[in-house]
MARDREN-404002 format. One record per residue: x, y, z of N, C-alpha, C in turn. Coordinates in steps of 0.001 Angstrom, whole numbers, plus 524288, in hexadecimal, padded with zeros to 5 digits. Layout:
MARDREN-404002
XYZXYZXYZ;...
END
This chain:
MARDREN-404002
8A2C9C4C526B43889ED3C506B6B41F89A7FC4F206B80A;897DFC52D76BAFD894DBC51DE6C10688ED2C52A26BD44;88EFFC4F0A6BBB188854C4F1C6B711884E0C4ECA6BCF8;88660C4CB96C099881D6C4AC96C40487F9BC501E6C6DB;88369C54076C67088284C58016C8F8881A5C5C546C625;8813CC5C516C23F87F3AC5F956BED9880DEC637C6BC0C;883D3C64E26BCDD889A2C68496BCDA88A5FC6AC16B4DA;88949C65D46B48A886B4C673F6AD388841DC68216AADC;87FF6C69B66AEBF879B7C6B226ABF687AC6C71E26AC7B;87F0FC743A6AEFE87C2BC77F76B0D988213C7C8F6ADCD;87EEAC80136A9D68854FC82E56A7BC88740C85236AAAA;885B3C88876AF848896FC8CB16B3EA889AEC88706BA3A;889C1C844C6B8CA88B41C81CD6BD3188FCBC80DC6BBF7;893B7C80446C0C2899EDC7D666C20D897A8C79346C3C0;89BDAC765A6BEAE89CE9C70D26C2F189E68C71E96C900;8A018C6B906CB348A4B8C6E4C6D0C98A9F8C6DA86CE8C;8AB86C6C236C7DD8AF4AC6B336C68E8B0C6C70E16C4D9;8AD4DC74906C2D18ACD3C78C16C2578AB43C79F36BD0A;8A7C9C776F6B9638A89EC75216B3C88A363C785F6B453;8A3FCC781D6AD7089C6CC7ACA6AD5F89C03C75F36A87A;89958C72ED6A9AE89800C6EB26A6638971EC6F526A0AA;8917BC72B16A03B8910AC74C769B5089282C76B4696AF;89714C794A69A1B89C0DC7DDE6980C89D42C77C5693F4;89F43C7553696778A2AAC707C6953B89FB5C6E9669159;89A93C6D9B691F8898ACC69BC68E1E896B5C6B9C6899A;8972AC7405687148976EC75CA6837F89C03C759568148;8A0DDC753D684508A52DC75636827E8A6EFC6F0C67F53;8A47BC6ADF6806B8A122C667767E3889D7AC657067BF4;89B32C67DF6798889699C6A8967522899C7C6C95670FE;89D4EC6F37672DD8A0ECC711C66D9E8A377C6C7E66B46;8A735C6AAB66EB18A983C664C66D548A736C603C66998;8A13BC60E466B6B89FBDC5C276667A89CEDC5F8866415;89E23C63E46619489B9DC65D965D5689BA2C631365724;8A065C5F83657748A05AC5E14651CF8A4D0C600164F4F;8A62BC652564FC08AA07C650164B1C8AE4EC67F864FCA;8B350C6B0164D888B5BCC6D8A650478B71FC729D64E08;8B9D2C755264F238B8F7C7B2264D1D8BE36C7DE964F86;8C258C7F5A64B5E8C655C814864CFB8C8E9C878B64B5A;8CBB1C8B9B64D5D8CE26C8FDF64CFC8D3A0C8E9464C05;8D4F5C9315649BE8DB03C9363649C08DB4FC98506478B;8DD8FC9D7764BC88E0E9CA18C649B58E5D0CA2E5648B2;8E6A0CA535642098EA60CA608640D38EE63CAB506424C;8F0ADCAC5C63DA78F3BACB0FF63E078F146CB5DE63D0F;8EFA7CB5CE6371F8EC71CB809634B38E631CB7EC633D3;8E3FECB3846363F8DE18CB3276372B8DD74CACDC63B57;8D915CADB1639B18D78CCA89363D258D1E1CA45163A7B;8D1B1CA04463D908CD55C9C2E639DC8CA7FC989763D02;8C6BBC975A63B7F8C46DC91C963EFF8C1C7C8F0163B0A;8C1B3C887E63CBE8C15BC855E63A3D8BD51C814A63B5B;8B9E8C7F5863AA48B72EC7CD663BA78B47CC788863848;8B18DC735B6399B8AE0DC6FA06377E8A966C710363607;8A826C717262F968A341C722B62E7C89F1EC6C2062CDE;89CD0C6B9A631968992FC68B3630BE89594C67F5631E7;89068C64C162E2188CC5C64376322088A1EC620B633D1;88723C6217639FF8846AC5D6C63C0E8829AC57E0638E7;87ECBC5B07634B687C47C551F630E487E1FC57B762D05;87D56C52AF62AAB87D8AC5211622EC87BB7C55F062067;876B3C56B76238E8733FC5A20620538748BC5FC562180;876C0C61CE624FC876DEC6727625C087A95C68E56222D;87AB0C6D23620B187ED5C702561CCE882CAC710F62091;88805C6F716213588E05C7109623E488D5AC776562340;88C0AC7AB561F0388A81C7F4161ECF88BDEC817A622A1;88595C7F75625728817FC831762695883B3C815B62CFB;8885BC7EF16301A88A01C7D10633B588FD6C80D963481;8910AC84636331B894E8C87606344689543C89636399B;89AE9C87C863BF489D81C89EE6418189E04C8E8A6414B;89DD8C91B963BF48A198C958263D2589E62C9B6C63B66;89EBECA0D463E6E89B87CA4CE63DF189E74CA88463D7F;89CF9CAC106399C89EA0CB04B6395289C77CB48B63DE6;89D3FCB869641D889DACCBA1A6452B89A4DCBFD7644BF;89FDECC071640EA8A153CC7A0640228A56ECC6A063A24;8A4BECC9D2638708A8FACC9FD632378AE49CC8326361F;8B00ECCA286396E8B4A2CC7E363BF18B5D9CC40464149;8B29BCC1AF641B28B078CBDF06456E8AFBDCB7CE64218;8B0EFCB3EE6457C8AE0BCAED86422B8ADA2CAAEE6474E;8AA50CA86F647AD8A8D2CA44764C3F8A813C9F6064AC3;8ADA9C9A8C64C768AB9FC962764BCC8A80EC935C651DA;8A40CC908164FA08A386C8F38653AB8A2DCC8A25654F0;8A30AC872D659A08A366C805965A8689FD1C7EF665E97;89C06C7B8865D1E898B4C7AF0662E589243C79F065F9A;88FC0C7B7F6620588927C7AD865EE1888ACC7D5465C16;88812C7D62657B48867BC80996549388265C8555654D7;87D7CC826B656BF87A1EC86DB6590187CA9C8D1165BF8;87DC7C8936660D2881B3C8E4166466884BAC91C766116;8878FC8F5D65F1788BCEC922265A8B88881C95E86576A;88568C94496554C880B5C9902652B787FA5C9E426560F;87CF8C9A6A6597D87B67C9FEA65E078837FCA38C65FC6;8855ECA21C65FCD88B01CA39D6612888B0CCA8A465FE2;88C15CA4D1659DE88DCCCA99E654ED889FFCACFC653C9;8842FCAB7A6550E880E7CB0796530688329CB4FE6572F;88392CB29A65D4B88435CB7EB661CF889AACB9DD66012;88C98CB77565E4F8914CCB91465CB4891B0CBF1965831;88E25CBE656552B88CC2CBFEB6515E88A59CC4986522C;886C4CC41F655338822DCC7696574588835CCD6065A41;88A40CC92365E3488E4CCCCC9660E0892A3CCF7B65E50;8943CCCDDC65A9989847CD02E65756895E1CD4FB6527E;8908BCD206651A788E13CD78264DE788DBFCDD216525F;88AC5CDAD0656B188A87CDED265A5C891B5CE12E65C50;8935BCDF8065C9E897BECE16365F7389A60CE4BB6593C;899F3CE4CC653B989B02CE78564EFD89722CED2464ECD;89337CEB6964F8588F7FCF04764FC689064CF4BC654CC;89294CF27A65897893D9CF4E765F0689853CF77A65E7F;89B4DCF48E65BD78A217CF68F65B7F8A36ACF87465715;8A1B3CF6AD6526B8A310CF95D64CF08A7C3CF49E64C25;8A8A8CF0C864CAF8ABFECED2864BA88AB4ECE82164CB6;8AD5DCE37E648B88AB3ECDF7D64A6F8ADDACDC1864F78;8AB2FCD9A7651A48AEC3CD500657D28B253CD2CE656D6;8B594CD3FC6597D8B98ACD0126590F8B928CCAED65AFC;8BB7ACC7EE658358BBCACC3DF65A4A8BBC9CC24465EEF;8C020CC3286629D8BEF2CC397669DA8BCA3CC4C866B4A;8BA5CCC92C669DC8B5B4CCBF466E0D8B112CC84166B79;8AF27CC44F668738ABC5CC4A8667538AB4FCBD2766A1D;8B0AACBA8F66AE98B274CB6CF66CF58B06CCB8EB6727F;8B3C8CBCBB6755A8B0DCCBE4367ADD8ACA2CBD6767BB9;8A9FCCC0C16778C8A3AFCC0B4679168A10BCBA8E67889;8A14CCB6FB674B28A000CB366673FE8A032CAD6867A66;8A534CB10167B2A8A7C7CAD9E67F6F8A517CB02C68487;8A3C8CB413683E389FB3CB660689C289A9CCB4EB68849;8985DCB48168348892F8CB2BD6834E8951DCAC2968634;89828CA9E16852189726CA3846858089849CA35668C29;89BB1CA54B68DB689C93CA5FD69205895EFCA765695C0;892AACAC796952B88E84CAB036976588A7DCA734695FF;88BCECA467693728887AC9F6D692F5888DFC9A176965E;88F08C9BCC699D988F7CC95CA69E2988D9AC97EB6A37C;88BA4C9E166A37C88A3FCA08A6A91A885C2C9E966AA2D;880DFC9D816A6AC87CDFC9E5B6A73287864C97206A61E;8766CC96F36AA298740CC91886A9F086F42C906F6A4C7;86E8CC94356A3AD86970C940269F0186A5EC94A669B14;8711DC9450699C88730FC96AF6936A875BBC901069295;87725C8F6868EC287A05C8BD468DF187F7CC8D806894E;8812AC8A7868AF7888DEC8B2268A368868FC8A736849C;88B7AC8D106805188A29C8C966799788EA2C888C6788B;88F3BC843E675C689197C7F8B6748D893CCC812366F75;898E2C85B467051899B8C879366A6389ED0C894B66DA6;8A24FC895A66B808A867C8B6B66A488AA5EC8DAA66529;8AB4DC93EE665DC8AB1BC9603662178AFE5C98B666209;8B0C5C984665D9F8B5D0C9B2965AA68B62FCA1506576B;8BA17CA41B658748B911CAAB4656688BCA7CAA8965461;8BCCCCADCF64D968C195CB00764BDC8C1B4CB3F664AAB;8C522CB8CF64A8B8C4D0CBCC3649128CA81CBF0A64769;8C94ECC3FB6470C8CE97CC6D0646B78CF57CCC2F64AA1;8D3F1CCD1F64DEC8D65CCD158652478D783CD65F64ED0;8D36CCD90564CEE8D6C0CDCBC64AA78D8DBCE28364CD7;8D81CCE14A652858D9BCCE5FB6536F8DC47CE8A36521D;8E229CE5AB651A18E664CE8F464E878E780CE6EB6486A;8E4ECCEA4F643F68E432CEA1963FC98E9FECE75263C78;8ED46CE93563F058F1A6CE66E63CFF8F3FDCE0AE63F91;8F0CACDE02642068F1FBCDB066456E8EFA3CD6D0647CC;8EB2CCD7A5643F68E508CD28F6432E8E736CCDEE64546;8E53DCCB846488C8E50DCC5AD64B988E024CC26C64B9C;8E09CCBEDC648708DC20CBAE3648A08DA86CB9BC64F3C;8D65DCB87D6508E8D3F0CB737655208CFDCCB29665450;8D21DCACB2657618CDC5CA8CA658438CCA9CA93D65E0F;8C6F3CA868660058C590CA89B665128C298CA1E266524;8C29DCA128668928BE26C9AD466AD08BAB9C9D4966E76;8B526C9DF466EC08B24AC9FE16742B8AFF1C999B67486;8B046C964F67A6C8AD7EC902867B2D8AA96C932167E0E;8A574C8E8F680248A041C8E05680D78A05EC914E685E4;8A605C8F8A689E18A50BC92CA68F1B8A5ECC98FD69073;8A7CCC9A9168A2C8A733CA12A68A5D8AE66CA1CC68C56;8B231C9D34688D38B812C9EF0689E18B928CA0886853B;8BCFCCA42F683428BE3ACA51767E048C2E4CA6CE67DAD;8C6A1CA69D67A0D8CAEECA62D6797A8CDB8CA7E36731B;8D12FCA911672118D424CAB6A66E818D4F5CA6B266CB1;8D7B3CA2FF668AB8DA9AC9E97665EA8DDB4C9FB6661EA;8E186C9C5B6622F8E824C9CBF65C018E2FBC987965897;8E0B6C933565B078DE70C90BF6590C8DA72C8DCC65C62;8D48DC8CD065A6F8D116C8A6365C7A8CE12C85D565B7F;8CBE3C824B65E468C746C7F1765D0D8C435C7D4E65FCB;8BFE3C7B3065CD38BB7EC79AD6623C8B795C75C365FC3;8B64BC71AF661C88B273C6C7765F768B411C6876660A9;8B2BEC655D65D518B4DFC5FD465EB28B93FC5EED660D4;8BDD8C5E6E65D3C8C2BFC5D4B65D918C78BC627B65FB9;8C39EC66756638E8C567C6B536660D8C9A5C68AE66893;8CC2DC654A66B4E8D058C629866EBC8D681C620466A1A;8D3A2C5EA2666478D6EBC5B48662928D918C61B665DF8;8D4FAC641265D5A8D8D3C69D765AF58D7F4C6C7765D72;8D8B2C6FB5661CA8DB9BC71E4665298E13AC703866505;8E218C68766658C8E83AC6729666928EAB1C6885660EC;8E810C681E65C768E9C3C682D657DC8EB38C6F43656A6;8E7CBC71DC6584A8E974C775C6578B8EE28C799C6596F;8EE20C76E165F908F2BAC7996662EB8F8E9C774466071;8F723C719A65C2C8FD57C70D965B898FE79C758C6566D;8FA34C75636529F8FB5BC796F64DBF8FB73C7CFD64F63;8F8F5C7F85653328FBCBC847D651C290123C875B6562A;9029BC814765887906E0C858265A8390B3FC86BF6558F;90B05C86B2652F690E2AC892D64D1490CE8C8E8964CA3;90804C90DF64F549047BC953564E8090494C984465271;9073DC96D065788907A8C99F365C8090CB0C9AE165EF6;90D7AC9C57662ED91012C9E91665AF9154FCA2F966358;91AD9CA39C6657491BBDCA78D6633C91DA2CA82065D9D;91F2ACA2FD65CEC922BFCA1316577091C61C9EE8652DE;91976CA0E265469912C1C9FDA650D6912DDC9F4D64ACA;9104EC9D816484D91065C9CC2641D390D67CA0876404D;90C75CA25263C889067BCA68C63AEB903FFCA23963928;8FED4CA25A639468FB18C9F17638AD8F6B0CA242636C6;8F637CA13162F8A8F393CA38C62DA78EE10CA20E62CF3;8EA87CA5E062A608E440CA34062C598E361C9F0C62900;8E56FC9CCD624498E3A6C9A63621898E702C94AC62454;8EAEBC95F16276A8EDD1C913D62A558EB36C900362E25;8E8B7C929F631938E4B6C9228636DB8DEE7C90A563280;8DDB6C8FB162FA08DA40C8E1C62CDA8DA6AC86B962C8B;8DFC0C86D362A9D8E199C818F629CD8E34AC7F7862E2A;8E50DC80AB632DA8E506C7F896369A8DE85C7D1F63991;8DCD4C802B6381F8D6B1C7F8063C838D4CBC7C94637F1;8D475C7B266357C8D390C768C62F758D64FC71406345B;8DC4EC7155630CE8DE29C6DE3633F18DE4BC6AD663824;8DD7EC6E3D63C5B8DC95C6E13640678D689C681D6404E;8D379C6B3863E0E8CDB6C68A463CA18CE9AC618163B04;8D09EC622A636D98D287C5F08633B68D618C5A0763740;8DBD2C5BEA639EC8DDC5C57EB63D228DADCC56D064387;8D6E3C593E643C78D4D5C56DA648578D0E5C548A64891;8CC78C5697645988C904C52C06418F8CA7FC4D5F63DB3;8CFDCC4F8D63DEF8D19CC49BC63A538CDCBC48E863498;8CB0BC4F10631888C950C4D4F62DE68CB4CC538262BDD;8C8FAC5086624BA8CB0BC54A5621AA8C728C578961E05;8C6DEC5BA8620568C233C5EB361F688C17BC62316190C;8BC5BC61D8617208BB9AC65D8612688B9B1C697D61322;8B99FC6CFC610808B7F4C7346610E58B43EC741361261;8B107C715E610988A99EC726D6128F8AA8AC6EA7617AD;8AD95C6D4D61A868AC67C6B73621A18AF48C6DD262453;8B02DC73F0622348B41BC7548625F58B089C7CA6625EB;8B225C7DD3628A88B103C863B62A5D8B545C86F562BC4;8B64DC8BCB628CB8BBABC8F2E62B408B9ADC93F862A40;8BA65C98D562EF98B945C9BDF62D958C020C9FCE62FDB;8C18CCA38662E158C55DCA6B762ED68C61DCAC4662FDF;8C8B3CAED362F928C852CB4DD632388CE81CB5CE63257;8D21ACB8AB62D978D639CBAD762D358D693CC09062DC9;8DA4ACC16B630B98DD54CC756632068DB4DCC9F662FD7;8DCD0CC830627E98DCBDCCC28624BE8D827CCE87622D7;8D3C5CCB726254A8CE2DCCD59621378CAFFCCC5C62839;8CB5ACCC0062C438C930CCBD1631808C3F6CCB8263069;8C0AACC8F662CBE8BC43CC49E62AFE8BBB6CC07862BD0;8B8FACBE9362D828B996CB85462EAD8B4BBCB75762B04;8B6B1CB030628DF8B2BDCB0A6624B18B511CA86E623FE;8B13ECA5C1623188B1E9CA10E621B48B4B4C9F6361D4B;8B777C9A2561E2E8BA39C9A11617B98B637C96B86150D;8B5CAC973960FAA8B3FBC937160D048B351C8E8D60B27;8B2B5C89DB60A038B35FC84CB608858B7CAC8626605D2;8B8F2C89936011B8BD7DC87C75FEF78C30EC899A602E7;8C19BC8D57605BA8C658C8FAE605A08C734C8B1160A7F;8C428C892C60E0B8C47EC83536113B8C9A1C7F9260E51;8C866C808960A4E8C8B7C7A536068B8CF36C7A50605FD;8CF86C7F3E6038A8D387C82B0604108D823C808560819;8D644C817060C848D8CCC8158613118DAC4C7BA6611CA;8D61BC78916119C8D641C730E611188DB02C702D60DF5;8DAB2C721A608E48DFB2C7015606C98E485C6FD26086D;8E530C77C4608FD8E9C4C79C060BDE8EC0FC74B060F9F;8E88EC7185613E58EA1CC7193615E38EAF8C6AEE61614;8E95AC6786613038E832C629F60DD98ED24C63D060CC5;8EFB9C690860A4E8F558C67DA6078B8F9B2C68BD60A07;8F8D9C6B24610B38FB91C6CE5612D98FD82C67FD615D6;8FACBC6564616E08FADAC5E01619338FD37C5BBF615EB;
END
């Protein structure tokens, strides 16, 4: 890295390598956030999974939640500063009420991933803004064709790229499950595919948690929130119904 030349102080400068330094070192802000934070869409719905914890002793785990409700059919995990993540989801929020009142319907999921991903995107143009240190996750449901509902996970990262996912993650150990996702679920893809139901993509993104962390988690250190076909609500699960997952998957081992 050309520290001598300055090349990292400045967000709309090119390296001569052609790098934008900054870009890089939010995308490293996410990464030692502390915990990690994973997706997985199913057949019939979809889920994300995440570490509830918090900084000190003293704070309530509570009151430290990744995860936001949007829109009744929207849900946002998010990974990175917490602060940022606040401000995210409020504009998130702000844009999806507006875009219900404009249209008479609520955002879909993509379009609301787009937009999120064009706000972050003008944030690496401009020398007086600074990049947001958050990687965020969308779930929803495609209902265009009423008979034919498709769960939808999106990822929008810090440099304003965004993308569709079968399955996602982002934090710490983003390298180590990524490799762990791509071996489970080829059972789940291509043309000869498994159905993969939401309460299985539940236990999956559990799992997932669990063998890469190398620990074994209780109900109150974990958030899951979900969003199935059949009720196109997204809505958090509870400690018990967590606990639930947990066994399932205790007896399934």
């Amino acid at each position: 890295m050309s520290r001598g030349s300055s090349y990292d102080r400045h967000l709309t400068i090119f390296s001569p390598e052609g790098r934008l330094y900054q870009i890089e070192y939010a995308f490293k802000a996410v990464k030692s956030c502390g915990y990690t934070t994973i997706g997985v869409c199913g057949t019939d719905g979809v889920a994300f999974v995440t570490q509830l914890k918090a900084p000190d002793k003293l704070i309530d785990p509570a009151s430290c939640s990744h995860i936001y409700s949007i829109s009744p059919s929207v849900g946002m995990l998010t990974t990175g500063f917490p602060a940022d993540a606040r401000s995210i989801a409020q504009k998130a929020r702000q844009e999806a009420a507006e875009f219900r009142f404009k249209f008479g319907y609520e955002m879909p999921c993509d379009v609301l991933a787009k937009w999120l991903a064009d706000n972050n995107q003008v944030y690496t143009q401009h020398a007086y803004m600074r990049v947001m240190a958050v990687e965020t996750m969308l779930i929803g449901i495609n209902d265009d064709d009423e008979d034919n509902k498709k769960p939808m996970l999106y990822k929008v990262d810090p440099a304003g790229y965004y993308a569709g996912y079968h399955a996602s993650c982002a934090g710490t150990k983003e390298i180590e499950c990524t490799n762990w996702l791509e071996k489970k679920m080829k059972a789940y893809l291509g043309e000869s595919k498994k159905p993969l139901s939401m309460d299985q993509a539940v236990r999956l993104g559990i799992s997932a948690l669990q063998s890469v962390l190398s620990e074994d988690f209780k109900a109150s250190q974990l958030e899951v929130g979900v969003i199935s076909c059949e009720s196109s609500t997204f809505r958090k699960l509870s400690e018990d119904e967590i606990d639930d997952h947990l066994v399932a998957i205790s007896e399934r081992d």
